[in-house]
LONU-109789 format. One line per 2 residues: their letters; for each residue x, y, z of C-alpha. Coordinates in Angstrom, 3 decimals, m for minus. Example, Ala and Ser with C-alpha at 12.3 -4.5 7.8 and 13.67 -1.06 7.14 Angstrom:
REM residues 2
as> 12.300/m4.500/7.800  13.670/m1.060/7.140
This chain:
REM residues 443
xx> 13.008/m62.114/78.460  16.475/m61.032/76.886
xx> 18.037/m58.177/77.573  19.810/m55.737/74.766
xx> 22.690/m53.885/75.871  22.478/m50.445/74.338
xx> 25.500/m49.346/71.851  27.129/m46.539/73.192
xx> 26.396/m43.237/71.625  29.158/m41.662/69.696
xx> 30.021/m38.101/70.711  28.245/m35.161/69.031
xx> 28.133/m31.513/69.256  25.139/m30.850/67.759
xx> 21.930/m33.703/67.628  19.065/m33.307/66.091
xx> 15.642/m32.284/67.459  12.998/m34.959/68.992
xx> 9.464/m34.198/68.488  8.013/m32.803/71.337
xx> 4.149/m32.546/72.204  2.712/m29.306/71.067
xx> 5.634/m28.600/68.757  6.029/m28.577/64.886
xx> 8.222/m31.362/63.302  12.034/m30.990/62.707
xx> 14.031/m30.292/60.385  14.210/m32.154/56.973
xx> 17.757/m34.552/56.971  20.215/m33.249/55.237
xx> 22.157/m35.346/52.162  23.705/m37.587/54.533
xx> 20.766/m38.914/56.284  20.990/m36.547/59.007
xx> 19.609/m33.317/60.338  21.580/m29.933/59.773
xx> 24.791/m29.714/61.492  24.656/m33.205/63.262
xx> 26.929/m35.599/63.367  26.165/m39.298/62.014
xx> 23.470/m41.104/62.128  22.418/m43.106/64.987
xx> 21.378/m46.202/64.517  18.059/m48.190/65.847
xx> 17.552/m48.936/69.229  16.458/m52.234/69.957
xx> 13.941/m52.612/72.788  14.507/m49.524/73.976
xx> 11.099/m47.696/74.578  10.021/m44.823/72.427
xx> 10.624/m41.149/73.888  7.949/m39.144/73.664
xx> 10.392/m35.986/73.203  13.246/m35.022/71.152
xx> 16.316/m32.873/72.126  16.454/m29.729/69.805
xx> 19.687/m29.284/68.196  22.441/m26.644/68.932
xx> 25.061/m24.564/68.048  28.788/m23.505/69.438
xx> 28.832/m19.261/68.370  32.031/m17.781/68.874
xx> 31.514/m14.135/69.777  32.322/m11.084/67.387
xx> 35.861/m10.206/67.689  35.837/m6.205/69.206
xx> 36.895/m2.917/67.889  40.502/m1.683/68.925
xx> 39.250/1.783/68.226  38.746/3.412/71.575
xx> 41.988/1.853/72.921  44.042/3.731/70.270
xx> 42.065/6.740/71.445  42.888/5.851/75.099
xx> 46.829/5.927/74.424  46.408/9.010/72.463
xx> 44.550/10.720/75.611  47.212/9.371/77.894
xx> 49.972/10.390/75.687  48.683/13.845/75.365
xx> 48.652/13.586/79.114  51.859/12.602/79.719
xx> 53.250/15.021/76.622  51.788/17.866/78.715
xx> 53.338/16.872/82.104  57.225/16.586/80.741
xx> 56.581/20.443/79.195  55.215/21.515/82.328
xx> 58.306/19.831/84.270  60.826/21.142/81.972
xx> 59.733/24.794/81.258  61.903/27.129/83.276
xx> 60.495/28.307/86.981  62.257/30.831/89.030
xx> 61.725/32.278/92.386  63.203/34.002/95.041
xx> 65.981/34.055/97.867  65.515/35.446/100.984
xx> 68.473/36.144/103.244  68.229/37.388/106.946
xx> 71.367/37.807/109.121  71.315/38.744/112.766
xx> 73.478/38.363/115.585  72.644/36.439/118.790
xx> 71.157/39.166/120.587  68.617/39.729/116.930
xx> 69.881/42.415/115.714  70.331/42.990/112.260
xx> 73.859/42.986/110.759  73.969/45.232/107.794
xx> 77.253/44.761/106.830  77.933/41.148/105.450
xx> 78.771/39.488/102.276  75.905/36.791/101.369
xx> 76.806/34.173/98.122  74.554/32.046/96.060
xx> 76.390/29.558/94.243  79.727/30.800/94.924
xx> 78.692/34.668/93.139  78.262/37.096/96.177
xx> 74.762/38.994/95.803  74.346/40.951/98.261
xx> 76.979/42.801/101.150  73.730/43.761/103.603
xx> 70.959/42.283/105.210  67.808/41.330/104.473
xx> 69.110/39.846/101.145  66.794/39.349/98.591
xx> 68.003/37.495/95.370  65.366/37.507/92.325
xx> 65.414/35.254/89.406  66.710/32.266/91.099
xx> 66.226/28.919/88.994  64.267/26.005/90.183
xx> 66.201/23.570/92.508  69.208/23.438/94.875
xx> 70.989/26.478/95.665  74.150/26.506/98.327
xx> 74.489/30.274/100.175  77.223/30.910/101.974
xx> 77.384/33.872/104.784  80.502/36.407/105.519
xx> 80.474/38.942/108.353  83.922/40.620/109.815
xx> 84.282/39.935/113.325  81.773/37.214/113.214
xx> 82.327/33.015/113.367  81.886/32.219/109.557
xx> 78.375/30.080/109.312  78.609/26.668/107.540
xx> 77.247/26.737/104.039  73.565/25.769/103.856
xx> 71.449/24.470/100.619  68.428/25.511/100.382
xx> 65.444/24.521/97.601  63.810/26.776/95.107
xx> 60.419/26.323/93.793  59.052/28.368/90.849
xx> 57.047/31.227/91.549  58.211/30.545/95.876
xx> 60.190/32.198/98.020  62.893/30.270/100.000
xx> 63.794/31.999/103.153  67.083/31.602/105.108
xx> 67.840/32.884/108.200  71.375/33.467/110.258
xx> 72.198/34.157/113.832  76.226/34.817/113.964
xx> 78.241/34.426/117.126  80.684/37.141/117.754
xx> 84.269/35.839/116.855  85.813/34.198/120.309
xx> 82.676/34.973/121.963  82.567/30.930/123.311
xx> 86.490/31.590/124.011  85.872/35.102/126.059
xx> 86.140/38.110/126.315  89.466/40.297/125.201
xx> 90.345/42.416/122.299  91.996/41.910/119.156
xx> 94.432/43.865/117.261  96.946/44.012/113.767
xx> 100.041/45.766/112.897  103.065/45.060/111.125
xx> 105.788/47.569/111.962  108.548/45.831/113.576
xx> 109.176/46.084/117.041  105.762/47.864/118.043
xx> 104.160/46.205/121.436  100.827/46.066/122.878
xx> 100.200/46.633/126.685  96.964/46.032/128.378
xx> 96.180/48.647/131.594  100.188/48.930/131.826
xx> 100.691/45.215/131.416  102.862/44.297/128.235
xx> 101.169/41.526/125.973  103.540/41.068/123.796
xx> 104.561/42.265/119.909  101.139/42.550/117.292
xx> 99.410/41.240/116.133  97.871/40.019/119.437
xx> 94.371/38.573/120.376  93.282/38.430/124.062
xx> 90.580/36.365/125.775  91.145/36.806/128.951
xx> 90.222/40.296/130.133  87.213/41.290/132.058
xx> 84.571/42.702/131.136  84.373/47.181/131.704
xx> 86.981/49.326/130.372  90.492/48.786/129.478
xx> 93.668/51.179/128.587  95.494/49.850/125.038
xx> 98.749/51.044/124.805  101.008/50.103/121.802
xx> 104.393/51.259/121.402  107.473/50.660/119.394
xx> 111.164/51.984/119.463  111.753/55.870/119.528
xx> 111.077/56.123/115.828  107.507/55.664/116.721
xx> 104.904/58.014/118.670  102.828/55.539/120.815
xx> 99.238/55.552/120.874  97.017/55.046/123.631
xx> 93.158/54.584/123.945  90.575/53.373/125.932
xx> 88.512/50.209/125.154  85.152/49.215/126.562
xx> 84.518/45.342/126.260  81.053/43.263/126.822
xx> 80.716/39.489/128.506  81.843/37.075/126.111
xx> 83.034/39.629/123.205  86.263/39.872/121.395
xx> 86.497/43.338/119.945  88.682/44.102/116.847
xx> 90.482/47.311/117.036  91.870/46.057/113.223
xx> 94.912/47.232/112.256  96.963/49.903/113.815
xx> 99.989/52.333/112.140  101.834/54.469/114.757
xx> 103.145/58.083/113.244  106.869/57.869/112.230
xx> 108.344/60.627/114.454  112.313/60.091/113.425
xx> 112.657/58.285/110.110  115.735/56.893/108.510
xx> 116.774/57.237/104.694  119.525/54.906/103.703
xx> 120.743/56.541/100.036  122.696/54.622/97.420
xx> 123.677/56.131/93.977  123.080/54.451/90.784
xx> 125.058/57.299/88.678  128.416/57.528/89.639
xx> 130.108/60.909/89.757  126.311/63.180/89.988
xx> 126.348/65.104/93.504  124.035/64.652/95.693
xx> 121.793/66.384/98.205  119.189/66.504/100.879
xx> 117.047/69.746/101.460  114.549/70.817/103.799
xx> 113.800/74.824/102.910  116.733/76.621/102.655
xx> 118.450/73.850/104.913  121.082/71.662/102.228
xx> 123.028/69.178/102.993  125.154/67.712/100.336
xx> 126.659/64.025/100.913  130.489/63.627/100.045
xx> 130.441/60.347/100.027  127.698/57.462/99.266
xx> 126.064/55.148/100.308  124.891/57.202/103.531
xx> 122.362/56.064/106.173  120.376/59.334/108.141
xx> 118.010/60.080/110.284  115.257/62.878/109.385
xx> 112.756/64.220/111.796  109.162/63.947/110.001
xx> 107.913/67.162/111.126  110.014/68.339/108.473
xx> 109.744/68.592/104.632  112.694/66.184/102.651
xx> 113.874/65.853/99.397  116.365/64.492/97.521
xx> 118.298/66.108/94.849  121.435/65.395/92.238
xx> 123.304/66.548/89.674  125.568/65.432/86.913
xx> 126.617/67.072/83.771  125.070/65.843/80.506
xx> 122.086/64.312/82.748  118.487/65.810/83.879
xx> 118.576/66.960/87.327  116.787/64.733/90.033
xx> 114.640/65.734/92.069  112.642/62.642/95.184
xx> 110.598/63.982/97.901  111.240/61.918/101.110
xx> 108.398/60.881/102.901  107.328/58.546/106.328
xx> 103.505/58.935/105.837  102.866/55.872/105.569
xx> 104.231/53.970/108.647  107.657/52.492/107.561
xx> 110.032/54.149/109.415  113.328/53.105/107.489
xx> 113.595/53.367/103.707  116.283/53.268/101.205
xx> 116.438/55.681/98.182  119.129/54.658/94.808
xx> 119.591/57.490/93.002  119.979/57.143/89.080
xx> 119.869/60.076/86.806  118.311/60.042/83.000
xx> 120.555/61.001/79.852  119.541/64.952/78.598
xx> 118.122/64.565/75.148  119.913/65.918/72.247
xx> 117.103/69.251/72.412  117.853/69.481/76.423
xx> 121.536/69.516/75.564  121.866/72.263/72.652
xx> 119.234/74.231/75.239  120.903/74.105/78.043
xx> 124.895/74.291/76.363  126.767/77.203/77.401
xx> 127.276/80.142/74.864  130.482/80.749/73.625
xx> 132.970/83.023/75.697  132.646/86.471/73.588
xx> 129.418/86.427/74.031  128.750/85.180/77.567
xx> 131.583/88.103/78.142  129.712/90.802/76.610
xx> 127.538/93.246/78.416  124.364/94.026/77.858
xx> 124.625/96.918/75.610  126.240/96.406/72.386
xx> 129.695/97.663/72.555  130.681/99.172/69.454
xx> 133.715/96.507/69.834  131.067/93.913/69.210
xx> 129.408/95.914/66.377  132.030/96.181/64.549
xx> 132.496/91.946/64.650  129.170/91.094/63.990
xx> 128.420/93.787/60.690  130.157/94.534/57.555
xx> 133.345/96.222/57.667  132.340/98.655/54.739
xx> 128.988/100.045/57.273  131.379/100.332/60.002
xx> 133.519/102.458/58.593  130.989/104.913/56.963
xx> 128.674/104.705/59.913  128.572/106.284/63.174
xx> 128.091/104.084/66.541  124.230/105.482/66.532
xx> 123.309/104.899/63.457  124.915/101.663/63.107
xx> 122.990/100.824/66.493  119.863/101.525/64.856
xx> 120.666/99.819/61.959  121.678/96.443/63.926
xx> 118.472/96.744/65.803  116.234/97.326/63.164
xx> 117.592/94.164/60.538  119.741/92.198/63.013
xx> 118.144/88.972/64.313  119.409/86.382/67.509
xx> 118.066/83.139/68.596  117.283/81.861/71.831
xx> 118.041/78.087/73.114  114.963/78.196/76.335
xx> 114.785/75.428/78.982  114.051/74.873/82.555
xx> 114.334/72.385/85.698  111.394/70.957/86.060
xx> 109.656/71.300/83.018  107.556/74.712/81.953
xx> 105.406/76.325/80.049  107.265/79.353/78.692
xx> 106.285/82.622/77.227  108.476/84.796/75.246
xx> 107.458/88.882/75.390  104.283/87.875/76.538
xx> 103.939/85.362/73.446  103.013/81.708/74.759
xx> 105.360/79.214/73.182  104.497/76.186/74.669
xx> 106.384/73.615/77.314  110.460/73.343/77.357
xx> 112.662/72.763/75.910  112.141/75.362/72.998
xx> 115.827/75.114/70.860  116.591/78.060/68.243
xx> 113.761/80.370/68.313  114.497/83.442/66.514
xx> 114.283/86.785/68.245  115.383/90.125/67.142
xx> 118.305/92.024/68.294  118.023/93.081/71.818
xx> 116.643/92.869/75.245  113.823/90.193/76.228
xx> 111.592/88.684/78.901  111.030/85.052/79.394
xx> 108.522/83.731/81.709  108.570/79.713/82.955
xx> 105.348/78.634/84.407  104.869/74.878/86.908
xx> 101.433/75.329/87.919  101.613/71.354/88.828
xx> 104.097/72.355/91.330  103.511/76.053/92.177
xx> 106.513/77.012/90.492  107.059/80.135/88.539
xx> 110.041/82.528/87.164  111.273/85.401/85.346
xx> 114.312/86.368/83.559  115.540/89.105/81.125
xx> 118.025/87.462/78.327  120.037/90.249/75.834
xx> 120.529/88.714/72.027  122.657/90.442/69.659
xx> 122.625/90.422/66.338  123.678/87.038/64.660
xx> 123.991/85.663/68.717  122.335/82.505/70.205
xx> 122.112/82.734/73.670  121.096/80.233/76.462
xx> 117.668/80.978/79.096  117.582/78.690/81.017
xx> 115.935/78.551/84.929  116.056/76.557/87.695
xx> 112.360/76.909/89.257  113.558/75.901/92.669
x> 116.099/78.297/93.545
């Protein structure tokens, strides 16, 4: 019997349904001859046997594309998020700084210097420093007599305390044990339980430890000074810096003002130099000054003193210009009257009032007549500088040039309470006379 060979089937995505038993028929064909979304039609089989089934047709169903609603929403939560962190991160935290500072044996130094970014903070111990900002911080640590620290950095966090603590070593403490000690006059020494060590400053590390004499000492200028010094294992002890008391000091004196004289006094002891420049020698237990002169120029007055350690000095002496008030004070009055006496001598009467009341007046009543109208002036100064008073009247400080006074005798009182000083003298004016008062305070 011949065989058929079967076409081959073309391909299909959907095929249309085969009756099965039990089921209800397919589909009617659509326009083309086929069933609803099949392909073309296939055409008869020969000899091939009859299938009792058909396969029912299907159907490629993409899915529904989904909402990109709640992953908006999700970046909007994580933003938030995010938003939230970077304000918490950048809003400003501070805390605290807490500095101890000891020495190796623990105890507490008070006196130190403690810096926090270079700006010093504190100068005892514990150190606390509030309001510190969030982050690195670099402290330094200064104590006198103690090995400087290196400079630490340590990290804030807001609202916590950071906490630093320092154990100094003595200065030369890993070197020895000694003493240490300053000066700067010239010439002074320091000697060591009679041993000389040389000029200052020095620093020793070499002693033992107990009790030592210190000795320093200069040139006969100088009154030495001698103490004793206990010293510890492996300590360096500053004695800082040392002045020794000027016993016999030395003023070398120039002048600036050529022609003024000048002096030296202690008390009633003067000494006036003939020629300048001088060099002397003073002894300190004394009082010094220095004084010149020079007409037409204020007087000058310089106290001399070796207080403060330096035993050789030099002094120039320059003298200030009188004003044009000091001068007209302090000029002298003219001969006649500087000549006359105290009382009016009818002599002067007669030269200072009209000729006509001289002749038709007697000596007393032309005394009280002079008295009662005539009128002087005064030209008041003094050396140093006063407050005056007139007759009891307060005028005020020198110089006081052409104050009017009447005819007669008068007190004028010079007052220095800056300088203790204080002095009286009795001036007579005549009528139509300007007379000088003028007082030297000091003498």
């Amino acid at each position: 019997m011949p065989s058929h060979a079967a076409p081959a089937m073309p391909a299909q995505v959907n095929t249309a349904p085969m009756p099965m038993p039990g089921r209800s028929a397919p589909p009617p064909p659509n326009a083309q001859g086929g069933f609803l979304n099949s392909g073309p039609a296939l055409p008869p089989v020969t000899g091939a046997p009859t299938l009792g089934n058909r396969m029912e047709a299907t159907q490629l169903v993409r899915p529904k594309e989904a909402s990109k609603a709640p992953m908006i929403g999700a970046a909007i939560a994580i933003a938030s998020i995010a938003f939230g962190i970077v304000v918490f991160v950048m809003m400003p935290r501070t805390g605290r700084i807490a500095v101890n500072v000891a020495d190796t044996k623990g105890v507490t130094l008070n006196r130190v210097e403690i810096f926090v970014d270079g700006k010093k903070q504190c100068e005892t111990a514990p150190c606390i420093v509030d309001q510190v900002s969030a982050g690195s911080h670099e402290v330094k640590v200064l104590a006198q007599g103690y090995d400087t620290p290196f400079d630490r950095t340590v990290a804030v966090e807001g609202r916590k305390d950071a906490t630093l603590d320092y154990s100094l070593t003595s200065t030369g403490a890993q070197a020895g044990t000694g003493i240490k000690v300053s000066g700067s006059q010239p010439g002074v020494k320091l000697y060591v339980d009679a041993v000389e060590m040389g000029p200052l400053p020095q620093e020793l590390h070499t002693l033992k430890p107990g009790m030592h004499t210190i000795r320093l000492a200069g040139t006969d200028r100088y009154a030495p000074l001698e103490k004793n010094v206990t010293v510890s294992l492996n300590e360096v002890q500053d004695l800082g810096d040392q002045t020794l008391k000027v016993l016999k000091g030395k003023a070398t004196i120039t002048l600036g003002t050529t022609g003024a004289k000048v002096s030296i006094v202690s008390g009633s002891d003067r000494r006036e130099f003939p020629t300048l420049p001088i060099a002397v020698d003073l002894d300190t237990s004394k009082s010094w000054a220095l004084e010149a002169s020079k007409a037409g120029f204020a007087d000058y007055h310089q106290v001399v003193s070796f207080d403060d350690g330096v035993a050789e000095k030099t002094f120039n002496i320059v003298l200030d210009p009188k004003t044009v008030a000091f001068a007209a004070a302090a000029a002298p009055a003219p001969p006649p009257a500087a000549a006359a006496p105290a009382p009016r001598a009818p002599a002067f009467v007669a030269h200072a009032a009209p000729k006509e009341k001289d002749t038709s007046a007697s000596d007393d009543s032309s005394g009280s007549s002079a008295s009662s109208v005539g009128e002087g002036y005064l030209n008041i100064n003094s050396l140093p500088a006063s407050q005056v008073m007139l007759d009891g009247k307060l005028l005020g400080n020198t110089p006081k040039v052409h104050v009017p006074v009447s005819a007669g005798s008068h007190t004028v009182v010079f007052t220095n309470n800056d300088q203790g000083l204080k002095k009286q003298i009795s001036v007579s004016v005549g009528a139509g006379e300007t007379k000088p008062a003028i007082a030297r305070l000091r003498e």
